[in-house]
LUMBAFI-790517 format. One line per field, with one value per atom (N, C-alpha, C, O, CB): residue number from 1; atom name; residue in one letter; y, z, x. Coordinates in steps of 0.001 Angstrom, whole numbers, plus 500000, padded with zeros to 6 digits. Glycine has a CB too. Layout:
LUMBAFI-790517
k = NUM,...
a = CA,...
r = A,...
Y = Y,...
Z = Z,...
X = X,...
END
This chain:
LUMBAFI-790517
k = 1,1,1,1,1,2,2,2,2,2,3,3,3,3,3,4,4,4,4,4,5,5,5,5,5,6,6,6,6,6,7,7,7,7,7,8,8,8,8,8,9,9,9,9,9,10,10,10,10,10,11,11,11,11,11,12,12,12,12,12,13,13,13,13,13,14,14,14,14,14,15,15,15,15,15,16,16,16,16,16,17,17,17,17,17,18,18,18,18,18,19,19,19,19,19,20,20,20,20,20,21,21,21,21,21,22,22,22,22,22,23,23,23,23,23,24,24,24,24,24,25,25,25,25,25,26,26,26,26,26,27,27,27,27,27,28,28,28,28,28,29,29,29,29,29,30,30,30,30,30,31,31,31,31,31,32,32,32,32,32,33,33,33,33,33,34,34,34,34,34,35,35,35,35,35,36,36,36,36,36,37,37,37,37,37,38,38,38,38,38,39,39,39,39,39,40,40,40,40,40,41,41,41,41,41,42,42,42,42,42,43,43,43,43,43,44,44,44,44,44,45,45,45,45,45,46,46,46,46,46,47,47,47,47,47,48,48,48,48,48,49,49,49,49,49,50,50,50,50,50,51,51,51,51,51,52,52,52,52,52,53,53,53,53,53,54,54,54,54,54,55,55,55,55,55,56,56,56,56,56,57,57,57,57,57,58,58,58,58,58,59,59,59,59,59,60,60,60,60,60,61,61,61,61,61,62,62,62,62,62,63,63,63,63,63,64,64,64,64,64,65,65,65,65,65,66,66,66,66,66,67,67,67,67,67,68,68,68,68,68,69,69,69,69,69,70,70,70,70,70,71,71,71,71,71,72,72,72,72,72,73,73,73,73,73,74,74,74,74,74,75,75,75,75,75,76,76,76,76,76,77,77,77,77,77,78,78,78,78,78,79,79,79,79,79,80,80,80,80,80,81,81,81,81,81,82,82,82,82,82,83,83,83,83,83,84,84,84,84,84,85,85,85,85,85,86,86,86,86,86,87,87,87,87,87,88,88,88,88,88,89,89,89,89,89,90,90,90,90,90,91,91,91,91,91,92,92,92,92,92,93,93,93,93,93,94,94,94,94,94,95,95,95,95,95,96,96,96,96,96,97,97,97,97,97,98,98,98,98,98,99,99,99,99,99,100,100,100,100,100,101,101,101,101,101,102,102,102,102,102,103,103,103,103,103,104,104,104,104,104,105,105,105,105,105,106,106,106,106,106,107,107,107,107,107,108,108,108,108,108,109,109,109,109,109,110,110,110,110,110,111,111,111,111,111,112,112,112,112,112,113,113,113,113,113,114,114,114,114,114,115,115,115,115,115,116,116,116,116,116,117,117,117,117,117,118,118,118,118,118,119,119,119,119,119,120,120,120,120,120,121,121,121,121,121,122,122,122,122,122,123,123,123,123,123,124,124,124,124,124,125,125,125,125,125,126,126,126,126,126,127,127,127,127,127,128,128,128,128,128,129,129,129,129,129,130,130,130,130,130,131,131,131,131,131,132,132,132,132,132,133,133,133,133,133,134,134,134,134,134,135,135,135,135,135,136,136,136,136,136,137,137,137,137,137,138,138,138,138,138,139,139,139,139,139,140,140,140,140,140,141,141,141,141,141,142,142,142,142,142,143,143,143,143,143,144,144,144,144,144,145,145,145,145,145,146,146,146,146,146,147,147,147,147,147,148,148,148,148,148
a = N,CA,C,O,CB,N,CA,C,O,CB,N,CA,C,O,CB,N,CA,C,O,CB,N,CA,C,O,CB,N,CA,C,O,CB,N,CA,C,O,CB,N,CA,C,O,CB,N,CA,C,O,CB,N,CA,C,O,CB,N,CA,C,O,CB,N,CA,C,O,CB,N,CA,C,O,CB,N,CA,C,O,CB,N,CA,C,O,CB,N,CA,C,O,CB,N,CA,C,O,CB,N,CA,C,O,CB,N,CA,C,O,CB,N,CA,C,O,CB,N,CA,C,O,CB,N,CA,C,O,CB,N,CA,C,O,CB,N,CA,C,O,CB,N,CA,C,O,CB,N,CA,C,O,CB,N,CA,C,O,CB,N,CA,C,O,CB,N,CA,C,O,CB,N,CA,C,O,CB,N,CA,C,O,CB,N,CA,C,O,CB,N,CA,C,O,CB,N,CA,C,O,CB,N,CA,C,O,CB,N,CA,C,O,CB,N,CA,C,O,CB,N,CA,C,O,CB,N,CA,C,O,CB,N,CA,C,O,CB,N,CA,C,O,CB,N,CA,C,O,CB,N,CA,C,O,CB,N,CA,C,O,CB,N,CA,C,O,CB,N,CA,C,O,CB,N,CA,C,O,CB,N,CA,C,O,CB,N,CA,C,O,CB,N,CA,C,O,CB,N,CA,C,O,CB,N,CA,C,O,CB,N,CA,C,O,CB,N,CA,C,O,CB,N,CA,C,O,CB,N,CA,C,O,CB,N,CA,C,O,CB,N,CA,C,O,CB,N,CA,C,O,CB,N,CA,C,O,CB,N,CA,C,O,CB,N,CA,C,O,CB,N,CA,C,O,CB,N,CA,C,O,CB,N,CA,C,O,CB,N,CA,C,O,CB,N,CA,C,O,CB,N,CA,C,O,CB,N,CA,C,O,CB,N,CA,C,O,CB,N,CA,C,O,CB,N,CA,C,O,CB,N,CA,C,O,CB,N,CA,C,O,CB,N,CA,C,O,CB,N,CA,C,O,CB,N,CA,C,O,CB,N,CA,C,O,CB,N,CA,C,O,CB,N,CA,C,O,CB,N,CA,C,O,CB,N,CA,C,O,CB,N,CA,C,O,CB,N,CA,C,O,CB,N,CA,C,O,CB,N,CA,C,O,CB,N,CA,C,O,CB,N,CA,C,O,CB,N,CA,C,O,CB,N,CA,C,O,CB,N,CA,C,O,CB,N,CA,C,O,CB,N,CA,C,O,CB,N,CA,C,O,CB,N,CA,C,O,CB,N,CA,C,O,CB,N,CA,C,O,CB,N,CA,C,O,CB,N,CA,C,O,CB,N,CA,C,O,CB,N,CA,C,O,CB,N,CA,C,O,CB,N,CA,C,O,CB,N,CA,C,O,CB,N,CA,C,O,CB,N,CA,C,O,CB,N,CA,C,O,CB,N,CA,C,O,CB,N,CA,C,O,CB,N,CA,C,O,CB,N,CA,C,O,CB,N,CA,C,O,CB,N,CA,C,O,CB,N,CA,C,O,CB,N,CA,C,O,CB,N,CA,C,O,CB,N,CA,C,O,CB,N,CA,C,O,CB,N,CA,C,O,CB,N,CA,C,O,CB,N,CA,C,O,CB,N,CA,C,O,CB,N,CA,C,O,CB,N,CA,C,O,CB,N,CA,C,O,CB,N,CA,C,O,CB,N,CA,C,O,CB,N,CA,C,O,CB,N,CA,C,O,CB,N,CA,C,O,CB,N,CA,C,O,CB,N,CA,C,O,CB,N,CA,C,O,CB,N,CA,C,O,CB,N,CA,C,O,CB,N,CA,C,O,CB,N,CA,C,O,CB,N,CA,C,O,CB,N,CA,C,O,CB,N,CA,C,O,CB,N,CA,C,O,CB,N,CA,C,O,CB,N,CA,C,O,CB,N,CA,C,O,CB,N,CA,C,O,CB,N,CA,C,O,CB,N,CA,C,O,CB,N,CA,C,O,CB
r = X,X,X,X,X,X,X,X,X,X,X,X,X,X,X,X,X,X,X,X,X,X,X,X,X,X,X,X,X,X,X,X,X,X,X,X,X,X,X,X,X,X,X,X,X,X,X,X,X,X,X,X,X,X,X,X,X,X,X,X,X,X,X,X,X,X,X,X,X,X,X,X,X,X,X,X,X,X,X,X,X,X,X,X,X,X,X,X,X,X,X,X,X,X,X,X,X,X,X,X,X,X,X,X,X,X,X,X,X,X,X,X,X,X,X,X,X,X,X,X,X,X,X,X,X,X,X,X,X,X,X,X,X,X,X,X,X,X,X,X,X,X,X,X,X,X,X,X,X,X,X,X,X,X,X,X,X,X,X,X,X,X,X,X,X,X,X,X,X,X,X,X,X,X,X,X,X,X,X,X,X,X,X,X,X,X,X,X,X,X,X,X,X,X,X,X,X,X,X,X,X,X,X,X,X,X,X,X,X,X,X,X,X,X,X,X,X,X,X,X,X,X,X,X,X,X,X,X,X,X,X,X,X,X,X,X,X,X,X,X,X,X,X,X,X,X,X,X,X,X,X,X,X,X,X,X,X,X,X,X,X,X,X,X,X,X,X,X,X,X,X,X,X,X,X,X,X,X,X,X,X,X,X,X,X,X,X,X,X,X,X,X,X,X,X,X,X,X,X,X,X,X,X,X,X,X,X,X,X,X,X,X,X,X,X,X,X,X,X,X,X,X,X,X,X,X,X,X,X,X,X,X,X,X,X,X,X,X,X,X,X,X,X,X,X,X,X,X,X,X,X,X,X,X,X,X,X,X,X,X,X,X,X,X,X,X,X,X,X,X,X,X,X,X,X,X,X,X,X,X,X,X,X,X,X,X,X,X,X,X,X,X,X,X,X,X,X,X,X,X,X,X,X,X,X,X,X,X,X,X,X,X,X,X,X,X,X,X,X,X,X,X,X,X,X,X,X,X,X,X,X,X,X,X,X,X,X,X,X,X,X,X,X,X,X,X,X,X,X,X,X,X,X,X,X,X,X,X,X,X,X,X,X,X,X,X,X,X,X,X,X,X,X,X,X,X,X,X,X,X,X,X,X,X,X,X,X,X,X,X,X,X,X,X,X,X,X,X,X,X,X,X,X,X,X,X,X,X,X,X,X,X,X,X,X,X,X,X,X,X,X,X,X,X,X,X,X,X,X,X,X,X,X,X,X,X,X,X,X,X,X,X,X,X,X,X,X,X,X,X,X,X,X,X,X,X,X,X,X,X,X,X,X,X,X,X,X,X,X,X,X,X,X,X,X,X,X,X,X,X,X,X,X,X,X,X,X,X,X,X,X,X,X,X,X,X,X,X,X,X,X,X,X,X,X,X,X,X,X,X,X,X,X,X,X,X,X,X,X,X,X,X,X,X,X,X,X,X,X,X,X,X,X,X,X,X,X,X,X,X,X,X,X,X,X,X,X,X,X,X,X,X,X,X,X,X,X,X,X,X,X,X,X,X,X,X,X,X,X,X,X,X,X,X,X,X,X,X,X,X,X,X,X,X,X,X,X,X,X,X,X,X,X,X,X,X,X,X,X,X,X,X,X,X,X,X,X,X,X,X,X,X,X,X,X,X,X,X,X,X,X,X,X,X,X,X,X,X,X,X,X,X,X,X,X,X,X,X,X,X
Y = 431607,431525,430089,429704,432444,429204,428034,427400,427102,427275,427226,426100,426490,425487,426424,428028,427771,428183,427352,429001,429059,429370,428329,428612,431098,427634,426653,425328,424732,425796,425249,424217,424817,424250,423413,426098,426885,426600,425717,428614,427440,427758,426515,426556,428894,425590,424207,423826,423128,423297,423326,422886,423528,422896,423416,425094,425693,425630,425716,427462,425486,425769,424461,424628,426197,422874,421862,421473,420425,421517,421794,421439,421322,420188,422740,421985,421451,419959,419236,422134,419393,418162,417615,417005,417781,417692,417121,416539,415436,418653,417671,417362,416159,415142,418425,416228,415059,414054,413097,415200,413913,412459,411594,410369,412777,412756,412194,412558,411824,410451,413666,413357,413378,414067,413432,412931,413925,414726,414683,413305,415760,416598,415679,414618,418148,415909,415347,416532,417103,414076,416856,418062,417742,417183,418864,418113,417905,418958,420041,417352,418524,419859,419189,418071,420362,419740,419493,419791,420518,420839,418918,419296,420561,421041,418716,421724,422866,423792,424966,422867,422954,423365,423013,423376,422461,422315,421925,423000,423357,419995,423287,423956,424612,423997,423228,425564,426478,425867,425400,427762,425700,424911,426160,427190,423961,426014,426862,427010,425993,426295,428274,428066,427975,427808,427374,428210,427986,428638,428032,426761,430508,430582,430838,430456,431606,431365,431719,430387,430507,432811,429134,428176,427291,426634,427130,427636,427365,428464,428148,426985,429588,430119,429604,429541,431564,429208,428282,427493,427489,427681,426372,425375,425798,425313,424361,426489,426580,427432,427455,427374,427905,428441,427288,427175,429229,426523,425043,424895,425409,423341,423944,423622,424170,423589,423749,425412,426588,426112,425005,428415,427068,426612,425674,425625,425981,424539,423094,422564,422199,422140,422545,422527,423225,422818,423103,424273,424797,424938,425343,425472,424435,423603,422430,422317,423271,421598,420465,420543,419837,420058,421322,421566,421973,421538,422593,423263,423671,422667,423029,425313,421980,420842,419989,419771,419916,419393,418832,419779,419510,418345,420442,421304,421471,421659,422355,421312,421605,420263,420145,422675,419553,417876,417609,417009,417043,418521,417589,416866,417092,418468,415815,414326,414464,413954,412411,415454,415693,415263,415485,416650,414357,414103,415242,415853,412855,415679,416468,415400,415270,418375,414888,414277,415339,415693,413113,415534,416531,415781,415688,418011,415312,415068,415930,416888,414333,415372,415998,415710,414596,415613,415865,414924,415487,416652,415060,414327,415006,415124,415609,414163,414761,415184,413860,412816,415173,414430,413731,413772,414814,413522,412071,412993,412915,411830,412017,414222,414751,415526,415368,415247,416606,417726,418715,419160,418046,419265,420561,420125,420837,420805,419120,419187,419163,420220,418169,418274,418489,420160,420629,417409,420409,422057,423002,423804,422548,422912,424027,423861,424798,423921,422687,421864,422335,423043,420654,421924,422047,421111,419930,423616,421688,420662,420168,419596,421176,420615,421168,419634,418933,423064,419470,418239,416954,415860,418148,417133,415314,414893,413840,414694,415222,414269,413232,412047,414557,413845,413055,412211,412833,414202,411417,410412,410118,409001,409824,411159,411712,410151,409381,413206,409965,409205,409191,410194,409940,408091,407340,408518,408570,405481,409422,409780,409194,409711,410216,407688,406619,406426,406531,405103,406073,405585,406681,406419,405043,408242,408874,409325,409526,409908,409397,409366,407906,407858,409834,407010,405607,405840,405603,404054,406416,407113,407984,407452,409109,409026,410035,409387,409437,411346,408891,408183,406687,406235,407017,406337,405197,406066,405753,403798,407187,407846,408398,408379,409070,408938,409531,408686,408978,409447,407329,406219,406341,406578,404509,406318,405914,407109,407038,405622,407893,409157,409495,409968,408869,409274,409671,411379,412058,409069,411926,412942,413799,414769,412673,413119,413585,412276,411160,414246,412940,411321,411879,412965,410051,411213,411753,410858,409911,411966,410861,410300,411146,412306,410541,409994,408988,409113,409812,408605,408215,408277,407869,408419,406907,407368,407108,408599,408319,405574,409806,410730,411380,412173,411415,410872,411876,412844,413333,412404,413235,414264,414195,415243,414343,413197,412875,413114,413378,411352,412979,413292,414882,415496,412221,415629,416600,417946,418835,416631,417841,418662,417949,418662,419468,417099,416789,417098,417453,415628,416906,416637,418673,419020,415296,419298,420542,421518,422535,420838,421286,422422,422301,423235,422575,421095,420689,420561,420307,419212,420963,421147,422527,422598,419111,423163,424622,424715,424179,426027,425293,425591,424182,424217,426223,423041,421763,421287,420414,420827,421400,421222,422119,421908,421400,423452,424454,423963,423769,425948,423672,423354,421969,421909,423263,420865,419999,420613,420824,419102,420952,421591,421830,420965,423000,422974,423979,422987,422976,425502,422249,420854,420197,419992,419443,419844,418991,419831,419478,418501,421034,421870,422112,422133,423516,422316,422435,421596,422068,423189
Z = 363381,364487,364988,365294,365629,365110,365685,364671,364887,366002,363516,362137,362352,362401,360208,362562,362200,363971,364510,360607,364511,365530,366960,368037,365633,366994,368079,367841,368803,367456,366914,366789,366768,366998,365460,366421,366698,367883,368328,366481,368784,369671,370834,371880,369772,370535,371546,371376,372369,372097,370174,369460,370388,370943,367814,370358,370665,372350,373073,369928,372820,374298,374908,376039,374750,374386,374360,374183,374803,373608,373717,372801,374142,374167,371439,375083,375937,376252,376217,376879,376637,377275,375744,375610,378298,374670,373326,373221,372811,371882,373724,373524,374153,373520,374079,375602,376728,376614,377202,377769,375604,375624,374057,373935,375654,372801,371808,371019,370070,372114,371417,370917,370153,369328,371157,369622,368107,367904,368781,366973,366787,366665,365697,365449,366187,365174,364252,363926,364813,365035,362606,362269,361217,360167,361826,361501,360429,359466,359820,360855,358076,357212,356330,356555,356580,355552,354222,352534,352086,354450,352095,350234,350240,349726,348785,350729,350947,351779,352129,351515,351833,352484,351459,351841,353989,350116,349430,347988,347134,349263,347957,346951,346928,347467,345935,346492,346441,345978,344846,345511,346634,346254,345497,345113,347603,345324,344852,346417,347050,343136,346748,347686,349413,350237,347251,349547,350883,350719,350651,351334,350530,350228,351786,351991,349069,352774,354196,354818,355941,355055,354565,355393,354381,354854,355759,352963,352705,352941,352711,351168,353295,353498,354818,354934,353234,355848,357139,356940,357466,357778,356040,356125,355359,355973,355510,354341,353696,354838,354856,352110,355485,356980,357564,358044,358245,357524,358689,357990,358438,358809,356369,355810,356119,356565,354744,355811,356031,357011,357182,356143,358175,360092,360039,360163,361366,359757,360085,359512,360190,359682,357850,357150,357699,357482,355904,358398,358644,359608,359477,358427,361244,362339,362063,362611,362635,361314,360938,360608,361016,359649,360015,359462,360416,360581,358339,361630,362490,363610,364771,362787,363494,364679,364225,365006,365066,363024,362658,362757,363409,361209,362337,362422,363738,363784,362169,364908,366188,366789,368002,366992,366259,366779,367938,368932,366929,367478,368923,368075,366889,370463,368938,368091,368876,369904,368440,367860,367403,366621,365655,367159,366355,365099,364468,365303,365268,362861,362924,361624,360637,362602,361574,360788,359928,360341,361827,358756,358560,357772,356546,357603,358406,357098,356202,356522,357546,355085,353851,354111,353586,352459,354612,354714,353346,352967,356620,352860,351841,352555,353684,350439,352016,352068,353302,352939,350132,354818,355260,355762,355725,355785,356517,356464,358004,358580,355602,358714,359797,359636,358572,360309,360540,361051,360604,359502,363043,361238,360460,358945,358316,361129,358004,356751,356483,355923,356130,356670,356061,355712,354858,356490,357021,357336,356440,355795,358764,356365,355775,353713,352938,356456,353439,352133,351673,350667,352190,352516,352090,350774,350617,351768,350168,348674,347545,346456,347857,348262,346689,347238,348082,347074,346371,346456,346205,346668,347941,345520,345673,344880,344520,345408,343981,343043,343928,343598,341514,345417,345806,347520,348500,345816,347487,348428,349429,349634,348347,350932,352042,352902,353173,353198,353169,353486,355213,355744,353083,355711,357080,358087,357941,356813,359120,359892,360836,361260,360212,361227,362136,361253,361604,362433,359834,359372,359481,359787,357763,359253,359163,360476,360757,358359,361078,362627,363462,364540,363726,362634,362610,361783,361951,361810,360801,359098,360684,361417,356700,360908,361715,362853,363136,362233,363394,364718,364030,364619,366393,362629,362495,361785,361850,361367,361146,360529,361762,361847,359490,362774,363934,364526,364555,365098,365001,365604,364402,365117,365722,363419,362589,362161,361274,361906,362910,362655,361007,360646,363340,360042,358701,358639,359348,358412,357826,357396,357146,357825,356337,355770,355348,355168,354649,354317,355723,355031,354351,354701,356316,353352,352765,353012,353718,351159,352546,353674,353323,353574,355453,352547,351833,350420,349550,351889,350250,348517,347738,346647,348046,347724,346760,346644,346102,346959,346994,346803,345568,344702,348214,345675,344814,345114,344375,344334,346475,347188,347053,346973,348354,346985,346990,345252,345077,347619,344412,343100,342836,342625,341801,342789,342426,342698,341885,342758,343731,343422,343032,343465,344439,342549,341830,340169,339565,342179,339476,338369,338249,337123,338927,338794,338731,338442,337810,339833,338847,338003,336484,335723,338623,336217,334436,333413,332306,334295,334793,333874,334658,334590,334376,335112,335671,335242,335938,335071,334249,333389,333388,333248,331471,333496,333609,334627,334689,332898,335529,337090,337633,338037,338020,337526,337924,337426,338360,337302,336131,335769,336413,336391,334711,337036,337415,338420,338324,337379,339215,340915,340567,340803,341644,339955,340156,339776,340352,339086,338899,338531,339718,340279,337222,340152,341699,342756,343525,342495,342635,344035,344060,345091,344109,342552,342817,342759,343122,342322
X = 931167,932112,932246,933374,931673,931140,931350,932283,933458,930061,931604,932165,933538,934249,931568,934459,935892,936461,937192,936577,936197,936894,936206,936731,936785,935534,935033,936750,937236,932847,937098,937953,939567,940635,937510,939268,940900,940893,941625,941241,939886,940225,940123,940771,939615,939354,940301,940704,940910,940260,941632,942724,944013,944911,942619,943772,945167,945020,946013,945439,943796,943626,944065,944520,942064,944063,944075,945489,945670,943219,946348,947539,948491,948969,948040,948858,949540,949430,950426,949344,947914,947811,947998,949058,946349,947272,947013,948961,949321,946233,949901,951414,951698,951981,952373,951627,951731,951321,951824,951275,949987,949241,949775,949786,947191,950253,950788,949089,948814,951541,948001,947054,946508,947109,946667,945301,945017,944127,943265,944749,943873,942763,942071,942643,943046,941038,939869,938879,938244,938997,938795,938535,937436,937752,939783,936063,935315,934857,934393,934363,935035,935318,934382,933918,937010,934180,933121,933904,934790,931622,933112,933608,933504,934515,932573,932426,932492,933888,934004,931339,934519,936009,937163,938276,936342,937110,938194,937654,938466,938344,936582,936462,935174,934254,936714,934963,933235,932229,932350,933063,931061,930138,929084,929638,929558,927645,926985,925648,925364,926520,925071,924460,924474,923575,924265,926257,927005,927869,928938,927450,927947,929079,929607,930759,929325,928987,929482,929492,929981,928527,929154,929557,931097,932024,927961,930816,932583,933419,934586,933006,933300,934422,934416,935640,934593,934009,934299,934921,936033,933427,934503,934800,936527,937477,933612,936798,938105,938992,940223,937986,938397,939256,939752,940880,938290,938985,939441,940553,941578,938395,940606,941678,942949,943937,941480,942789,944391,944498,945009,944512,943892,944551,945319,946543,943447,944199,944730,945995,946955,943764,945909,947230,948558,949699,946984,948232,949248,950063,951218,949110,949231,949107,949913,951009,947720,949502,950156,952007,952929,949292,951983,953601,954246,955386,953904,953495,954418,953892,954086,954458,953531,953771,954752,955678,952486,954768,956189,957421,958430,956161,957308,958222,959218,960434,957550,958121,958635,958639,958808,957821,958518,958239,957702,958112,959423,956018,955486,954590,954352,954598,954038,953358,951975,951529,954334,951452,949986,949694,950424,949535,948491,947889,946919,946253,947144,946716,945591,944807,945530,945934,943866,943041,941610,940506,942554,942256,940864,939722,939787,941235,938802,937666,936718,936014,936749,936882,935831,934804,934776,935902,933705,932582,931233,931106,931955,930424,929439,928166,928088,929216,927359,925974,925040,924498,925348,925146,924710,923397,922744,925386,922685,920961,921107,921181,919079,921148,920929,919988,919389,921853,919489,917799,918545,918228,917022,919599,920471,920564,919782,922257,921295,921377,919932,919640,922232,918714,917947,916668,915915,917652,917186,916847,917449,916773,917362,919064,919684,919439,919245,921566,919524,918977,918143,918101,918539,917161,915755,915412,915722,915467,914924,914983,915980,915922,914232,916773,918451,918687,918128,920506,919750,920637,919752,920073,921377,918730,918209,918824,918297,916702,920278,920062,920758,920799,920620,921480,922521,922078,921668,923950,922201,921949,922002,922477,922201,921432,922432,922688,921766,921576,923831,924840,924065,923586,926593,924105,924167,925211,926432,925019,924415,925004,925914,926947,924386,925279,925970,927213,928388,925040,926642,928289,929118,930281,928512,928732,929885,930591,931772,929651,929587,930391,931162,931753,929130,930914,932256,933542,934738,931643,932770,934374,934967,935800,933454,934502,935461,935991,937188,934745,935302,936585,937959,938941,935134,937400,938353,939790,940979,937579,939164,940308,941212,942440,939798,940181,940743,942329,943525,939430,941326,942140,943404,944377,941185,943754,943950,945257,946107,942678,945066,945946,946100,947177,947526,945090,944673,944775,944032,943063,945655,945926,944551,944215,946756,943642,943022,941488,941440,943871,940668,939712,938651,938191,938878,938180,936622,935583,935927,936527,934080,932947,931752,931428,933389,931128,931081,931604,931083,929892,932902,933495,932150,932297,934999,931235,930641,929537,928468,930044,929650,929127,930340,929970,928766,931860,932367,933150,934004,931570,932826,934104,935167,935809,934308,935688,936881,937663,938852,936811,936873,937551,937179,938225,936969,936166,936058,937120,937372,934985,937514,938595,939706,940611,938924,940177,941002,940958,941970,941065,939573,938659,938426,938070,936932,938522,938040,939016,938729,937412,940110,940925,941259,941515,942271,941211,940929,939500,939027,941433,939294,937366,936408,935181,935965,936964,936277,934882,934021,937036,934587,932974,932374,931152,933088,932852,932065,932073,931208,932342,932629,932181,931186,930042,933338,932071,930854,929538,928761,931052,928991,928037,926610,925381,928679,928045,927775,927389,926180,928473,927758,927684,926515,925671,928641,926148,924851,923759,922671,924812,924047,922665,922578,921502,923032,923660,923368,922671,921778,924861,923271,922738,921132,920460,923490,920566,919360,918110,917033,919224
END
C-alpha cells in the first residue's frame, strides 16, 4: 500500500495547488518497476503500478493542459538499512550505489522536470529493459545470477 497508493493518493490530493504553482511530482520507482526482477515479485508489481498511474497521469495532464511535471525515476541497487535488510545476501555481484548521490539524482531530475531518470547508469538499469525483449532466456538468466 505505501510503495503504490501513498503517491496516488497525494499526487491526486495535491494536484489542485501542484496546478496553481506549475508543480511537479517526483516519483521513485525501481528497475523492479520497468520489468520483473527475480525475488520481488510483490514489490515489482508496486513498483510497475507506479509506472502505469504515472504514465498515464502524465498524458491526461497534457491532455487537459495543466503544467504538472511528473518525473519518474528508475532507481538500482542502493546501500540504505531497508535495502540492506530486504537483500540480505543476494545482489553482491552489484555495487550498492551512494544513497546521498541518489537522493541528489532525484531532486536534479526533479528541478529539471526530466520525464524519466535512471540512478545509478553504471548499475545498467537503464539498458536492460531495452536489451530484454531481444534476449528474454538471457536476461532472465542474467537476472537470476545477479539476484543471488
Amino acid at each position: 500500500r505505501v510503495n503504490t497508493f501513498s503517491y496516488i493518493y497525494l499526487s491526486t490530493m495535491a494536484m489542485p495547488v501542484l496546478e496553481k504553482s506549475h508543480g511537479r511530482i517526483i516519483v521513485v520507482s525501481s528497475g523492479a518497476g520497468e520489468q520483473g526482477l527475480p525475488k520481488v515479485a510483490a514489490y515489482s508489481a508496486t513498483k510497475h503500478a507506479l509506472h502505469g498511474f504515472f504514465d498515464s497521469l502524465r498524458i491526461e495532464l497534457k491532455h487537459k493542459s495543466i503544467p504538472v511535471s511528473i518525473s519518474l525515476g528508475v532507481i538500482g541497487n542502493i546501500d540504505t538499512e531497508a535495502n540492506r535488510k530486504n537483500t540480505g545476501n543476494d545482489l553482491k555481484l552489484i555495487q550498492r550505489a551512494s544513497k546521498e548521490e541518489c537522493a541528489l539524482a532525484i531532486i536534479r531530475a526533479g528541478e529539471a522536470r526530466e520525464r524519466q531518470f535512471y540512478h545509478p547508469k553504471a548499475q545498467g538499469i537503464h539498458i536492460m529493459p531495452k536489451v530484454r525483449p531481444w534476449m528474454m532466456d538471457v536476461m532472465d538468466t542474467i537476472l537470476l545470477k545477479i539476484a543471488i
